[in-house]
C-alpha positions as CSV (number, residue, x, y, z in Angstrom):
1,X,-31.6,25.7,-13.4
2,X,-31.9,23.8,-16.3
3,X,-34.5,21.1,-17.4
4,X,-34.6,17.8,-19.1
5,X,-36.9,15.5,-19.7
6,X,-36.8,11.6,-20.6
7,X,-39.1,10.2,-22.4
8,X,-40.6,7.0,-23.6
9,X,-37.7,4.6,-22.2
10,X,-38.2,1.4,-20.4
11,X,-37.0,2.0,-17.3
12,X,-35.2,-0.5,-15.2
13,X,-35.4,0.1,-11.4
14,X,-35.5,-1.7,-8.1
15,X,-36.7,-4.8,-9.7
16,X,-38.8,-3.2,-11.8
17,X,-39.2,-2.3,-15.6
18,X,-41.8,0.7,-16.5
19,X,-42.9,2.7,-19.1
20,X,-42.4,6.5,-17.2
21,X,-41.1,9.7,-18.1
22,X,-38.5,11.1,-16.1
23,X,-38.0,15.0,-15.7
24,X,-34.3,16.3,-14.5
25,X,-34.5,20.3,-12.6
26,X,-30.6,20.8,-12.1
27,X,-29.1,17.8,-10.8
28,X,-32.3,16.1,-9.4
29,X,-34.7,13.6,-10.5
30,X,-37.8,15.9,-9.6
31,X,-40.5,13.6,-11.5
32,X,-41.1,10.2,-12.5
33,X,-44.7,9.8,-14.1
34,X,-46.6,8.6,-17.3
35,X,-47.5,12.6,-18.3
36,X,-45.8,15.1,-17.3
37,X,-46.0,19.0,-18.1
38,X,-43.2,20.6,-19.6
39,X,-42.7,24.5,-20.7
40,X,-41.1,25.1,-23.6
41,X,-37.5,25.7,-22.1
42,X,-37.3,22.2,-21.3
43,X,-35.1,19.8,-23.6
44,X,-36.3,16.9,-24.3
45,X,-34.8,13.4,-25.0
46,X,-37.2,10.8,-26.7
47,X,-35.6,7.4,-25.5
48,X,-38.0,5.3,-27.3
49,X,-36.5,1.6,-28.1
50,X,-33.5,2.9,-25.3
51,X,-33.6,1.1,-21.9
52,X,-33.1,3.6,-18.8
53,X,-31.2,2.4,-16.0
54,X,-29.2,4.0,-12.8
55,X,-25.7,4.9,-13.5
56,X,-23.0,2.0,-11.8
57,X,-21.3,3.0,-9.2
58,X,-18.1,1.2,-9.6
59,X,-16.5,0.4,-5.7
60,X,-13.0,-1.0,-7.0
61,X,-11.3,1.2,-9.6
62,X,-7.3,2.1,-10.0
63,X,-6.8,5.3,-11.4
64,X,-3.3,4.8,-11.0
65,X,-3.1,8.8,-9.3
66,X,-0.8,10.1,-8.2
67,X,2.4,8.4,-8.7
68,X,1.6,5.9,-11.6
69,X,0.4,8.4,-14.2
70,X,2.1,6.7,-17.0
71,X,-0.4,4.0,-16.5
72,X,-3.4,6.3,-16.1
73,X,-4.8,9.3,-14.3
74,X,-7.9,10.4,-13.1
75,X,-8.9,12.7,-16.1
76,X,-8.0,10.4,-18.5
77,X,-10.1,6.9,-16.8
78,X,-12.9,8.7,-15.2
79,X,-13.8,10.0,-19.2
80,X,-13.4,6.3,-20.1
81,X,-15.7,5.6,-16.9
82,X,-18.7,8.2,-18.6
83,X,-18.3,6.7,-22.1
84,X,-19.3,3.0,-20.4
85,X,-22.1,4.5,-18.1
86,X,-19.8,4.3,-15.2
87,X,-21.3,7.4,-13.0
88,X,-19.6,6.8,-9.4
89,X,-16.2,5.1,-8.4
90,X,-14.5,4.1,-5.7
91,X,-11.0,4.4,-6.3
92,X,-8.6,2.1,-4.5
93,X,-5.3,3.5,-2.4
94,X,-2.8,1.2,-3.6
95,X,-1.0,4.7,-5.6
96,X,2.1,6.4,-4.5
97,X,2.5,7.7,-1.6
98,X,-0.5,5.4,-0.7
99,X,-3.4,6.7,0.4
100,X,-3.1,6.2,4.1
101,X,-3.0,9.3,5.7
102,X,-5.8,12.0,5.6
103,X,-3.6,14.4,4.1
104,X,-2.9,12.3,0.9
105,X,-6.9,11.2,1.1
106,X,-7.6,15.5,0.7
107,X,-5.2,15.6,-2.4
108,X,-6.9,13.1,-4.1
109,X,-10.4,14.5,-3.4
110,X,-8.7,17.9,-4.6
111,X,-7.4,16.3,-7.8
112,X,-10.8,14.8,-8.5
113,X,-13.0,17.9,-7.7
114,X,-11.0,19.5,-11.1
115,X,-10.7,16.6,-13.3
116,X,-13.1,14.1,-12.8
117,X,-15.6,12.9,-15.3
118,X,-17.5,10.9,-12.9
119,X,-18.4,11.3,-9.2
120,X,-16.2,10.0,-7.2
121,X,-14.6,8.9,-3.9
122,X,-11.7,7.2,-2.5
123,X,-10.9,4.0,0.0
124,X,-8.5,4.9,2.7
125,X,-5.8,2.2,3.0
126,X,-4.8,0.5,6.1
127,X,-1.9,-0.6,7.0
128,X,0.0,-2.2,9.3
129,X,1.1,1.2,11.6
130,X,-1.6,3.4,10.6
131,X,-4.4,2.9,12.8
132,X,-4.2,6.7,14.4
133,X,-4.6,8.1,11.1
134,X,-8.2,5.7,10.6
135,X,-9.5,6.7,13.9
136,X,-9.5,10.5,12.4
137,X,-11.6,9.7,8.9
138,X,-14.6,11.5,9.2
139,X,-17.5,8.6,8.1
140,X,-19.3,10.9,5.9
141,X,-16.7,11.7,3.8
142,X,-14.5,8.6,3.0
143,X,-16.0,5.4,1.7
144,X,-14.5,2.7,3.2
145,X,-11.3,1.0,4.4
146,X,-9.3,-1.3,2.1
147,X,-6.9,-3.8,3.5
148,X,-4.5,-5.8,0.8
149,X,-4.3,-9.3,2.6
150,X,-2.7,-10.7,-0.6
151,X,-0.3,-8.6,-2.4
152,X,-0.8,-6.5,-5.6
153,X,0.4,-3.9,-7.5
154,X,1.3,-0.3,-5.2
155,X,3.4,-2.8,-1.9
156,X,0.5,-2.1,0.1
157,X,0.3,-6.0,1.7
158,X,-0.5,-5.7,5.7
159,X,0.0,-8.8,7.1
160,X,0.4,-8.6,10.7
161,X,-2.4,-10.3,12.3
162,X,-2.7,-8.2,15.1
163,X,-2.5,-5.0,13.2
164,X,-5.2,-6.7,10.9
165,X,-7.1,-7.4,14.0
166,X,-7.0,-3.9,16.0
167,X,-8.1,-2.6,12.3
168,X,-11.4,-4.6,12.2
169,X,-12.0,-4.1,15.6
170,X,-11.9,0.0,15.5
171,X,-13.7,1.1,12.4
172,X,-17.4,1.2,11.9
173,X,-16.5,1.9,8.3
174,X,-17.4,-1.0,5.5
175,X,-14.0,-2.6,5.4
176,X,-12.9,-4.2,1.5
177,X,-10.5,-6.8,1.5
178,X,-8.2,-7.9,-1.2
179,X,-8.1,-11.7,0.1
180,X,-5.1,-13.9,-1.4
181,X,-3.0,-16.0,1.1
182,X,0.8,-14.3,0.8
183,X,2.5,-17.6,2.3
184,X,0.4,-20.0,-0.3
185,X,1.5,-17.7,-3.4
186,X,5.0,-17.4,-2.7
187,X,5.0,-21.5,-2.2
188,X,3.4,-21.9,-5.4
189,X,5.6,-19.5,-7.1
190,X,8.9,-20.8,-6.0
191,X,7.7,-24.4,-7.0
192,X,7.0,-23.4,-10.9
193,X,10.0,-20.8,-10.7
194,X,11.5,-24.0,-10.1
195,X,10.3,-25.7,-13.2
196,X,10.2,-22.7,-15.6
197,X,12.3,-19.3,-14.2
198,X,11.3,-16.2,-15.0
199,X,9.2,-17.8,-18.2
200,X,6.7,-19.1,-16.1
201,X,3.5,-19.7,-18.7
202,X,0.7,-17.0,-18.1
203,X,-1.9,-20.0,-18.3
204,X,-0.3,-20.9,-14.4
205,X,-1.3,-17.6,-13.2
206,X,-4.3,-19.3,-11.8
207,X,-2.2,-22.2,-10.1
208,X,-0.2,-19.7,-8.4
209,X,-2.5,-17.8,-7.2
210,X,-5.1,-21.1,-7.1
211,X,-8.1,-21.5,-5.7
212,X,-6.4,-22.3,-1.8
213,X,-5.0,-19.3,-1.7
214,X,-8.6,-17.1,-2.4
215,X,-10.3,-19.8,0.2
216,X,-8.0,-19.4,3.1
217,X,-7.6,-16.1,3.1
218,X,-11.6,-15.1,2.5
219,X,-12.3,-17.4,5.2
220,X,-9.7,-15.6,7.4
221,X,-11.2,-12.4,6.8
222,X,-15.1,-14.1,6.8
223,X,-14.1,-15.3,10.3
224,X,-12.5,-12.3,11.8
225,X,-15.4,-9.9,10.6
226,X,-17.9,-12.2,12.3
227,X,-15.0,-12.1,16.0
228,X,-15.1,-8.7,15.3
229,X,-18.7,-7.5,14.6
230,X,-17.1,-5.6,11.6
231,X,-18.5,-4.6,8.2
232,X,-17.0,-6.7,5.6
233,X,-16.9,-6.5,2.2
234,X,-14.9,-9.2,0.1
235,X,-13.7,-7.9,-3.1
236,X,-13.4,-9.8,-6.5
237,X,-14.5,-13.4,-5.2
238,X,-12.7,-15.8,-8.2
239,X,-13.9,-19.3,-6.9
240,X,-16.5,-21.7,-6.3
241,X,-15.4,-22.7,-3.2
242,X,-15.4,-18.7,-1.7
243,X,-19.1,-18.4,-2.0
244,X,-19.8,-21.3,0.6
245,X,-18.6,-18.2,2.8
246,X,-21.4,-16.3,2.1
247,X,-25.1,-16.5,2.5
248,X,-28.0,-15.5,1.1
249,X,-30.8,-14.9,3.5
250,X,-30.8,-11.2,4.1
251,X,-31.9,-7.9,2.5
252,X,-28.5,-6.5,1.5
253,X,-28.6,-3.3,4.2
254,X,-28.6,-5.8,6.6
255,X,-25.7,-8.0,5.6
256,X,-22.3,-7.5,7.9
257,X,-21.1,-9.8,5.3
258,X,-20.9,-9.1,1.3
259,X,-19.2,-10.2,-1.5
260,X,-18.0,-8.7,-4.8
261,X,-17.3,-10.2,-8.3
262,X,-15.4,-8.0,-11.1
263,X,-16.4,-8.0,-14.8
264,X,-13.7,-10.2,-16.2
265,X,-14.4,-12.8,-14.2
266,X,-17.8,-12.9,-15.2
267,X,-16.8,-13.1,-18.8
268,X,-13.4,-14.8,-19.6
269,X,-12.1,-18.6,-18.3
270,X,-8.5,-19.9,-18.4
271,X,-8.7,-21.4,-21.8
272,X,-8.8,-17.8,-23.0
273,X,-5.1,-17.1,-21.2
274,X,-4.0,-19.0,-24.3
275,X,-5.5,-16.5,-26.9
276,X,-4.4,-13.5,-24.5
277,X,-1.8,-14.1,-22.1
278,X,-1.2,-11.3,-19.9
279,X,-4.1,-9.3,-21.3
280,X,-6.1,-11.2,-18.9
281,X,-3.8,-11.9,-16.2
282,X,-5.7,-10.2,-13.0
283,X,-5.0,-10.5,-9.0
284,X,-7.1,-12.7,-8.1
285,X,-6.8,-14.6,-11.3
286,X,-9.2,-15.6,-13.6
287,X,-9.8,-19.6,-13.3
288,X,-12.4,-22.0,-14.4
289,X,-15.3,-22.3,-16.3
290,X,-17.3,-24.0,-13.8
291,X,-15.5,-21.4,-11.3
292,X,-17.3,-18.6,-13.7
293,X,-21.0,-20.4,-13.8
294,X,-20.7,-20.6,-10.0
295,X,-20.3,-16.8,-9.8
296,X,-23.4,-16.5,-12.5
297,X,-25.4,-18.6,-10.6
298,X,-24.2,-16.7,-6.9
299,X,-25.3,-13.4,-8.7
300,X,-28.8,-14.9,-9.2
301,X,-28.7,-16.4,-5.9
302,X,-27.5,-13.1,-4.0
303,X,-24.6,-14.6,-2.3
304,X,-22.7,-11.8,-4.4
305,X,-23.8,-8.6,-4.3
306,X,-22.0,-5.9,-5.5
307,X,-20.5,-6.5,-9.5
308,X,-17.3,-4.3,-10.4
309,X,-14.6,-3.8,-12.9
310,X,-11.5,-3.9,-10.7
311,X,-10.7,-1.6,-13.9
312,X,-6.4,-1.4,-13.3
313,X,-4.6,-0.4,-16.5
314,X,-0.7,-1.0,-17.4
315,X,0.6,0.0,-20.0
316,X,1.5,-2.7,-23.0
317,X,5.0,-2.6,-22.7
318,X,4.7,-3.6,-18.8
319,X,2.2,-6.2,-20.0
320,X,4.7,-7.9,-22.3
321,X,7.2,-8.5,-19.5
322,X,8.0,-12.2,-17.9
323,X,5.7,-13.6,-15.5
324,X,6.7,-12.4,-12.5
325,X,8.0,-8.5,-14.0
326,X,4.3,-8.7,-15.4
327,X,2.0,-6.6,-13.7
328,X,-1.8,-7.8,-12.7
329,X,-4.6,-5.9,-13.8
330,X,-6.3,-4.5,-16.9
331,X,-8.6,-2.0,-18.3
332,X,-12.2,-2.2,-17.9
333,X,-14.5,0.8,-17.2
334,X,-15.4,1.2,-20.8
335,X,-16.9,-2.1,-21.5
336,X,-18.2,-3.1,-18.0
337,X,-21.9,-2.9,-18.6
338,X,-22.1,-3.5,-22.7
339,X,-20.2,-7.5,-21.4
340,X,-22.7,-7.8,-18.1
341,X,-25.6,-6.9,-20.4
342,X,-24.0,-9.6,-22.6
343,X,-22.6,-12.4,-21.0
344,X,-25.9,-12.4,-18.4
345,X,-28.2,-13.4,-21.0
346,X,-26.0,-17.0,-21.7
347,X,-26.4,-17.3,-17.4
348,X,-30.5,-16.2,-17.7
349,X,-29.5,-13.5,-15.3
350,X,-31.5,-10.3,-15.6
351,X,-30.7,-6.8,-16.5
352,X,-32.9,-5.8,-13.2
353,X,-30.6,-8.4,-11.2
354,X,-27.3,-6.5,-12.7
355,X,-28.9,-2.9,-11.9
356,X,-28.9,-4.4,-8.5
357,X,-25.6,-5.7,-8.1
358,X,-24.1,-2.6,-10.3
359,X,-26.0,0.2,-8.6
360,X,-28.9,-0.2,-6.1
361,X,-26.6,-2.3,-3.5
362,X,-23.1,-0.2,-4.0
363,X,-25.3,2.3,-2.8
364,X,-26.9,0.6,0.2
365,X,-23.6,-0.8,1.2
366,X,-21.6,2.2,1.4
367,X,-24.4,3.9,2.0
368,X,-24.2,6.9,-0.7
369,X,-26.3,9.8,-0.2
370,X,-29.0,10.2,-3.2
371,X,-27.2,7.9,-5.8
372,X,-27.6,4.2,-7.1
373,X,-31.6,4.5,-7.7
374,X,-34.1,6.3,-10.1
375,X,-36.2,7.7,-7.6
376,X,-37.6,11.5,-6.9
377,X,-34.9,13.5,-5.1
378,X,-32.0,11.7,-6.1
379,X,-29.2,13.1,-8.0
380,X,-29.9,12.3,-12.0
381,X,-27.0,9.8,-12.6
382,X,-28.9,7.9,-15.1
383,X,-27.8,6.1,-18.4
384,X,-29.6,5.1,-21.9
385,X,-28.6,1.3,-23.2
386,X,-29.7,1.1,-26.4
387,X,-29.6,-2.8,-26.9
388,X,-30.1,-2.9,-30.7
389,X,-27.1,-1.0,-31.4
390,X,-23.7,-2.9,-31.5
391,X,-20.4,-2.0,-30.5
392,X,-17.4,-3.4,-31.8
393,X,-14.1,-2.4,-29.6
394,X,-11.4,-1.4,-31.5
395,X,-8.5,0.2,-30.3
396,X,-9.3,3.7,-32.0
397,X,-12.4,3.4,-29.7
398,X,-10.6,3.7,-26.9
399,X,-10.5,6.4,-24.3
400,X,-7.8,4.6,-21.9
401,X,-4.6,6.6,-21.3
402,X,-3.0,2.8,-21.5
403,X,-4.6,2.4,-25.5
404,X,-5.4,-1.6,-25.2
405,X,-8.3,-3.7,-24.2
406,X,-8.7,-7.4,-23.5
407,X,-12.4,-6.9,-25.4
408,X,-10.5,-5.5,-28.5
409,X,-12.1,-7.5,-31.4
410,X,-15.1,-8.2,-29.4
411,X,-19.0,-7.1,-31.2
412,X,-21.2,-6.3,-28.2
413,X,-24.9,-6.5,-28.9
414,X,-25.4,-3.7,-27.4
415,X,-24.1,0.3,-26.8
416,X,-24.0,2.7,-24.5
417,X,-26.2,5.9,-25.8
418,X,-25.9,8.2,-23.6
419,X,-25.0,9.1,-19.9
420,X,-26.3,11.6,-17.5
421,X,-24.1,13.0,-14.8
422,X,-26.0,15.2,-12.1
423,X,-28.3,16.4,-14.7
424,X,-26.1,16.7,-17.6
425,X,-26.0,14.8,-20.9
426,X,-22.0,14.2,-20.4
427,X,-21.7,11.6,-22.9
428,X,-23.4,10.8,-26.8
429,X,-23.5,9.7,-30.2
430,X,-20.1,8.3,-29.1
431,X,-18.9,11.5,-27.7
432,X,-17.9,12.8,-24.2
433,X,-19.2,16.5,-24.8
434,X,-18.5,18.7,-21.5
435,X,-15.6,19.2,-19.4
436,X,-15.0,17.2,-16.1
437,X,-18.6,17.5,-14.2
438,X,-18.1,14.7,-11.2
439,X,-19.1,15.6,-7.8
440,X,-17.6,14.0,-4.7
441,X,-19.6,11.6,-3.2
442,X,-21.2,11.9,0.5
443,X,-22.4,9.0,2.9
444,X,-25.2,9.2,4.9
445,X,-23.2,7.7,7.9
């Protein structure tokens, strides 16, 4: 069993930022103190001038397998996922066949146990005939249910209210929810289809899918959960007006009601669709700048609570298609941290607030078994930020099977030294150095 040992790093943990060593036996934190005792077949990493933080956990990522390898697979974004300090996913069912049934759930796990980089995990998709195949999931083993109440890439839409219903009403699993009114888009659409065909500008992508459609259909869901007495998790919340849905008043474990923001909402506005067009054009779409402050200012508020990427890669031919032949969704994994670390600072959000919202609460939410925290017993998923070195995203630095980025160009203040997967130094100096090491993850359920 192998030992390592941290040094000298400010560590940044549960609100907190110390001075402590940290020592790793196998895959477990074992020791977090100011001296600690070492033999001499300990390695030793001196993090001086590095800040130490929890690995994220990442609960919306699109691998894109099996079925849409072309795009990406798990080998290929999970290696990305290490190189940003993403240690954990949560990878969405919206792949073909869907994931749906526990049979296809088990392939994916199998897949993932050989190939990937990161731990991992999988939602299991509902549907709107497949609520014997739900009752089966075994809580400990599957991370939540995700229901597509707008449409996106992977025709996964359920929109049958009752199906919806008998869903919400039968699992005690957290339930996600991709929330976009279908009826609302599809007006919107025909009415500038109208005006423009197929060339509809990309800079409407946020009229189509506009700020009515996120509303209604988070309400719907907000509403139902609270009928219901289900868990309810509301992915990638775009608007102002969503977060009136949410409240801030309790610790996060005890929410039945959460929210989730992705990365590129946080950092890009639709002035920048004019710069890059489809590079930016995401399900829910990215809209206004006071839309983003909001979403700052809910982060610091905790009326959001979980910050993703919503990482979905296509390649650039796809993305160079019409309007509506133009697929939603983009890379992210990579530069998810490096552009919270950076765009917080303009909002005066904290770098303990985002180890919050990017680790300690995925945890607590899904409840994941030793993972999210820097605490004695817990599996050593831990990553080094050193914020004095820049990083400027080219596309040669890329590790996406897709080869583009909507951050190429971009000079982060900061890089990503080094990450530690179970134990292991999996990523530095730039370099992903050992074959796939992810575990599956378990939920203490």
């Amino acid at each position: 069993m192998g030992k390592l040992l941290i040094k000298n790093a400010t560590v940044i943990n549960e609100g907190n930022r110390l001075n402590e060593d940290i020592l790793i036996e196998g895959d477990l934190i074992t020791s977090i103190s100011k001296k600690i005792q070492i033999d001499s077949d300990t390695q030793v990493i001196d993090a001086h001038g590095l800040i130490l933080i929890p690995g994220m956990i990442d609960d919306q990522v699109h691998f894109r397998e099996p079925g849409l390898t072309h795009k990406g697979n798990i080998l290929s974004e999970s290696k990305a996922a290490i190189a940003g300090g993403v240690t954990s996913y949560i990878e969405m069912p919206n792949t073909i066949p869907n994931t749906t049934t526990i049979e296809e759930f088990n392939k994916k796990i199998s897949i993932a146990s050989i190939n990937s980089y990161s731990n991992f995990s999988f939602m299991f998709g509902g549907t709107n005939d497949n609520l014997d195949e739900i009752k089966k999931i075994d809580p400990t083993e599957v991370a939540g249910i995700k229901l597509f109440l707008g449409s996106s890439t992977g025709k996964m839409l359920i929109d049958n209210l009752n199906s919806i219903e008998k869903i919400f009403s039968s699992t005690l699993l957290p339930i996600s929810a991709h929330c976009e009114d279908e009826q609302t888009i599809r007006n919107n659409s025909k009415k500038y289809k109208e005006i423009y065909g197929e060339n509809v500008p990309m800079e409407l992508h946020p009229q189509i899918r506009s700020e009515e459609a996120c509303y209604k259909s988070s309400k719907y869901a907000v509403e139902l959960a609270k009928k219901t007495g289900a868990r309810l998790n509301v992915f990638h919340i775009s608007t102002r007006k969503e977060l009136d849905l949410f409240n801030n008043k309790l610790p996060v474990e005890e929410k039945k009601l959460t929210a989730e923001v992705c990365a590129h909402h946080l950092w890009f506005t639709d002035k920048d669709y004019k710069k890059l067009g489809s590079k930016i054009k995401w399900n829910p779409a990215i809209k206004s700048q006071s839309d983003k402050d909001a979403l700052w200012n809910a982060i610091k508020e905790d009326k959001i609570d979980i910050i993703a990427s919503d990482h979905a890669p296509h390649t650039e031919i796809e993305k160079q298609k019409s309007y509506f032949n133009c697929p939603s969704g983009g890379p992210m994994v990579q530069h998810t941290i490096l552009s919270l670390l950076e765009e917080s600072q303009k909002h005066g959000v904290s770098i303990e607030k985002i180890v919050e919202k990017i680790a300690h609460n995925p945890s607590k939410i899904f409840k994941i078994k030793k993972r999210g925290f820097i605490k004695e017993g817990y599996y050593a998923d831990i990553v080094l930020v050193d914020p004095n070195s820049p990083t400027f995203v080219s596309k040669k630095s890329l590790l996406y099977k897709c080869g583009w980025s909507p951050f190429e160009g971009v000079t982060f203040s900061s890089s990503i030294h080094s990450t530690i997967l179970n134990g292991r130094v999996v990523y530095s100096n730039g370099v992903v150095n050992e074959t796939p090491n992810g575990k599956k993850l378990l939920f203490d359920r």
